[in-house]
C-alpha positions as CSV (number, residue, x, y, z in Angstrom):
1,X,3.0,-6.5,-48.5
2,X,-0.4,-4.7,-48.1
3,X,-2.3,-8.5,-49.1
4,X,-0.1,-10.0,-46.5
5,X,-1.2,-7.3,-43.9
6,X,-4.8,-7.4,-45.1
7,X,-4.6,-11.6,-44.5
8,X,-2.9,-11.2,-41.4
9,X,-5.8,-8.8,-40.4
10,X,-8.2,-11.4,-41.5
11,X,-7.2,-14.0,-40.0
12,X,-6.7,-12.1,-36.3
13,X,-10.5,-11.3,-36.5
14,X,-11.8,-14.6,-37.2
15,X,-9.1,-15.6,-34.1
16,X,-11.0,-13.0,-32.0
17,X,-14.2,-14.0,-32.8
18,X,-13.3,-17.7,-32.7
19,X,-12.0,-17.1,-29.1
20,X,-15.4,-14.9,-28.0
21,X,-17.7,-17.7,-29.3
22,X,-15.8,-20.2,-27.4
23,X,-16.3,-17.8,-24.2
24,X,-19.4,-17.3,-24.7
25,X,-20.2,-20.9,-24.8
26,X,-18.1,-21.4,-21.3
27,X,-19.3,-18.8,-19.3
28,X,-23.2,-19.5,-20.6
29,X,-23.1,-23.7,-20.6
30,X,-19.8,-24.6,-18.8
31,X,-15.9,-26.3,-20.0
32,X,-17.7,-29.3,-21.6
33,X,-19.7,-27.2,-24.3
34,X,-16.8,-25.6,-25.5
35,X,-16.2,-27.8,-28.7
36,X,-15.0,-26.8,-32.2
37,X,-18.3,-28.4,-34.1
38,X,-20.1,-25.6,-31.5
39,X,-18.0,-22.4,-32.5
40,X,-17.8,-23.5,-35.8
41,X,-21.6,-24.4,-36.0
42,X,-21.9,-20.3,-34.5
43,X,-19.8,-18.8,-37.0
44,X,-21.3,-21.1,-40.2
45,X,-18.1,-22.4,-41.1
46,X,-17.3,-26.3,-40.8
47,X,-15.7,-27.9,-38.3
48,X,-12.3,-28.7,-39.9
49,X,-11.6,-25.2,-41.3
50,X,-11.2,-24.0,-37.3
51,X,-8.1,-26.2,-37.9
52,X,-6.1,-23.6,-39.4
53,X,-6.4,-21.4,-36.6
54,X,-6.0,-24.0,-33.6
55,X,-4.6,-27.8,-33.6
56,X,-7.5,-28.8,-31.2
57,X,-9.6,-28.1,-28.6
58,X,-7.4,-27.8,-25.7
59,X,-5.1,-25.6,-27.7
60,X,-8.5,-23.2,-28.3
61,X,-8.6,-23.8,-24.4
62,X,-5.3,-22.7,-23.3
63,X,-6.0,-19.6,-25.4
64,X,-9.1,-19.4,-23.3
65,X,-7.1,-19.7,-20.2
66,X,-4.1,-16.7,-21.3
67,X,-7.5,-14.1,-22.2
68,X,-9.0,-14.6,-19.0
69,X,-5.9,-14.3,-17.2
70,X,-5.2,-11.1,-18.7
71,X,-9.1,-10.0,-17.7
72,X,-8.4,-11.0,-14.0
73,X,-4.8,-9.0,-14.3
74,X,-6.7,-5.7,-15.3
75,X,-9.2,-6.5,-12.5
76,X,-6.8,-6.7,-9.8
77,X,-5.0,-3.7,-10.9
78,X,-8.2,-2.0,-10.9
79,X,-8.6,-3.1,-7.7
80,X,-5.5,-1.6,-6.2
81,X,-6.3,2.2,-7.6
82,X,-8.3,2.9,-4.5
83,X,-5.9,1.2,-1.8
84,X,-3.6,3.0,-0.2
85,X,0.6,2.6,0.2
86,X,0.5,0.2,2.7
87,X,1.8,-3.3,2.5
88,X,-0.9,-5.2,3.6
89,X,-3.7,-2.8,2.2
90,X,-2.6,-3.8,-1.3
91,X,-2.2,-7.4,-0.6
92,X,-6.1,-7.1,1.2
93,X,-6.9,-5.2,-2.1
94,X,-5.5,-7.8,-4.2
95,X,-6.9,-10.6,-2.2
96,X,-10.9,-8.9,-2.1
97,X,-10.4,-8.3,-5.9
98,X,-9.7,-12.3,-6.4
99,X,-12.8,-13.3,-4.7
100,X,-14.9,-11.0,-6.2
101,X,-13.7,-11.5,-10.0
102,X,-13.8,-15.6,-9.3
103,X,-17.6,-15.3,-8.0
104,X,-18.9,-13.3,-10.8
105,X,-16.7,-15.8,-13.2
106,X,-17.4,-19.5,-11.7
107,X,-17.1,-21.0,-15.1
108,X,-13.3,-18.7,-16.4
109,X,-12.2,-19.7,-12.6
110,X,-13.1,-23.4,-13.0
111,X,-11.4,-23.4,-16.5
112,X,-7.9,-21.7,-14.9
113,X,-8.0,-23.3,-12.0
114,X,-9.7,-26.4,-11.4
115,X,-7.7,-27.9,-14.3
116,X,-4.4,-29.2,-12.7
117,X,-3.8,-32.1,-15.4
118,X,-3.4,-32.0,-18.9
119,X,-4.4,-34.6,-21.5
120,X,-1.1,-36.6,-21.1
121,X,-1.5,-36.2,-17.2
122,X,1.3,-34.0,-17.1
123,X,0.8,-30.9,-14.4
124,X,0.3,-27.6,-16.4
125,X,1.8,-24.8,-15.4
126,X,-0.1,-22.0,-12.8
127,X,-1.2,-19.5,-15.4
128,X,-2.1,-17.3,-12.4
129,X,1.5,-17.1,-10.9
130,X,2.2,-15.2,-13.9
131,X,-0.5,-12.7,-12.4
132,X,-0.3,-12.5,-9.2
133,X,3.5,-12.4,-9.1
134,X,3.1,-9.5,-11.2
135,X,0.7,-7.6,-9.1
136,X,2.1,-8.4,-6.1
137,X,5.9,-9.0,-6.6
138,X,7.2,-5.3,-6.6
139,X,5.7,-4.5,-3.1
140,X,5.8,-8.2,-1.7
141,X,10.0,-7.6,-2.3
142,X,9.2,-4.5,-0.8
143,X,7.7,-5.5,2.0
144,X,9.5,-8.3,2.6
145,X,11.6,-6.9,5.2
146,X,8.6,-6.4,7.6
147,X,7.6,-10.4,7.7
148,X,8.0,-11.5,11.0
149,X,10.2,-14.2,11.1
150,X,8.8,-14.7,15.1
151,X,7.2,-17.0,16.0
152,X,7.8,-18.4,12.4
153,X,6.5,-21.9,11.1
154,X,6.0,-24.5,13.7
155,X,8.3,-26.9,12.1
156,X,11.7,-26.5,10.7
157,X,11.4,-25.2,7.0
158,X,12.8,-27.5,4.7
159,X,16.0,-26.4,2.1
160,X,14.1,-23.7,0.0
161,X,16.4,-22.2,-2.3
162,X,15.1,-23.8,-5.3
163,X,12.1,-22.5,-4.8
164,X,13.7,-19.3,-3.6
165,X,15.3,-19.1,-6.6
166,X,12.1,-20.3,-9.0
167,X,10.3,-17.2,-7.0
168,X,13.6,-15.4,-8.1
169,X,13.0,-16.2,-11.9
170,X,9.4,-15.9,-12.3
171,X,9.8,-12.3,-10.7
172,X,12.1,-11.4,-13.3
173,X,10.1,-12.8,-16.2
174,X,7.8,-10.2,-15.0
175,X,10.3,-7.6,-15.0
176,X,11.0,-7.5,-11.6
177,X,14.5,-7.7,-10.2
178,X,14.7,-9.4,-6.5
179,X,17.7,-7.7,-4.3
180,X,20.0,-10.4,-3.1
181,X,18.3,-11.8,0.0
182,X,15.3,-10.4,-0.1
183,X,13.6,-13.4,-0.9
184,X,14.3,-15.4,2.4
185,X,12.8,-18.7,3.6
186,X,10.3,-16.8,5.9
187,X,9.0,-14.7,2.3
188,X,8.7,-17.9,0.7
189,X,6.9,-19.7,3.3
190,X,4.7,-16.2,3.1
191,X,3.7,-16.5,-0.2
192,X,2.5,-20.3,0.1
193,X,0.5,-20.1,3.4
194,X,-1.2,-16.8,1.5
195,X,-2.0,-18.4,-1.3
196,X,-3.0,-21.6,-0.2
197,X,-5.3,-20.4,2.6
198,X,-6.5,-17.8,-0.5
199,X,-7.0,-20.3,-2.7
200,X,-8.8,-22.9,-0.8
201,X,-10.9,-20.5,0.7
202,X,-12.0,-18.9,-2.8
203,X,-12.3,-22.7,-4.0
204,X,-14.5,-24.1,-1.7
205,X,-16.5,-20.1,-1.7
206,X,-17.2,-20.9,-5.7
207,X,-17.9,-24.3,-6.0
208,X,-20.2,-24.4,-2.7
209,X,-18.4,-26.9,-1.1
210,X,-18.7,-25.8,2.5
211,X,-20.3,-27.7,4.5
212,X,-22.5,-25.2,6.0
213,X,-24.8,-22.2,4.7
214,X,-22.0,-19.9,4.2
215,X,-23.6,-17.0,5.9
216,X,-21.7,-13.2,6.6
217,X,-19.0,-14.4,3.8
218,X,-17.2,-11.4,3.2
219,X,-16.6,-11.1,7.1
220,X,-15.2,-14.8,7.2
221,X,-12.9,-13.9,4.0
222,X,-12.2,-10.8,5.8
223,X,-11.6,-13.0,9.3
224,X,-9.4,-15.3,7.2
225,X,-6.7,-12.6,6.1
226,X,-6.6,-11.1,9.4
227,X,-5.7,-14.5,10.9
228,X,-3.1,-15.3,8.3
229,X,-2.0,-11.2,8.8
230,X,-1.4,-12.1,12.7
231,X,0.0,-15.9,12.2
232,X,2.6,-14.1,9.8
233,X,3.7,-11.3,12.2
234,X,2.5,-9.0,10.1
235,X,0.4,-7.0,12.3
């Protein structure tokens, strides 16, 4: 029992250090120099012993991809110590804490989130929902009651209630139990016009892909969630 323990102690280090190399290597040269004959070439071991620990590179990857999400989860909830009770202060503390983590981690942000395909071209699942919904789930369900449903969308909302009841089950996973109705069309049209507009802004913010010298850009992000606070009646 104690050599299994000892192994299994083993091999979690040389996991760990496996996985630091390989972030090291992102964050310092980008996705592309993240290959095994690199972190095995660091740690002076050959290329097919990193085998036993990970079937292949984008396996090492999606490793990558759960670490930094649990970095960016301990940011965000950093981020809401300071804001106060309010609804929309923590979803503005949430939001602020987003933008700053994916600026001072361009290469982590591209790696989560500019990776929509996988290698057989099948859409991989949002990592970040995980995250965000658990940040933000207990007082979005909270708050749901004070979204506007006036003037609303400006076209008729589609049937919803699979993804009402997708929001419904990925709240749960996160230990968060929805009260019947809470989750209404208007909270789940909410939720996407937030995060899309959050998204895209952050997006185009870390990849420089505005068209213009993005000057004063903490007062257009600011600008940005005041206009979606307003469009969503909730101010």
């Amino acid at each position: 029992m104690t050599e299994v323990t000892r192994r299994e102690r083993l091999r979690a280090a040389t996991e760990l250090e496996i996985r630091q190399h390989a972030r090291a290597l992102l964050v310092g040269h980008g996705r592309d120099a993240v290959t095994l004959r690199a972190i095995a070439r660091e740690l002076g071991i050959t290329a097919p012993a990193l085998y036993r620990y990970y079937e292949s590179r984008e396996a090492l990857l999606r490793r990558l991809c759960d670490d930094i999400c649990a970095d960016l989860a301990t940011e965000l909830h950093a981020a809401l110590e300071p804001a106060g009770g309010e609804f929309l202060e923590k979803i503005f503390a949430v939001c602020r804490g987003f933008r700053r983590w994916a600026l001072a981690h361009s290469e982590e942000f591209a790696l989560v989130f500019a990776t929509p395909q996988g290698e057989e071209g099948k859409r991989q699942q949002d990592q970040f929902a995980g995250v965000f919904l658990g940040i933000v789930g207990p007082f979005l369900v909270e708050g749901a009651v004070q979204i506007n449903s006036e003037p609303g969308p400006p076209f008729e909302l589609p049937d919803l209630s699979e993804q009402q009841e997708a929001l419904a089950a990925a709240l749960s996973t996160e230990g968060i139990e929805v009260p019947p109705g809470a989750l209404h069309p208007d909270t789940v049209y909410f939720l996407l016009r937030w995060w899309v507009r959050l998204y895209g802004y952050v997006a185009l913010e870390v990849f420089g892909r505005f068209p213009f010298d993005l000057k004063y850009a903490d007062r257009l992000f600011d600008s940005m969630l005041d206009e979606l606070t307003h469009e969503l009646g909730l101010a």
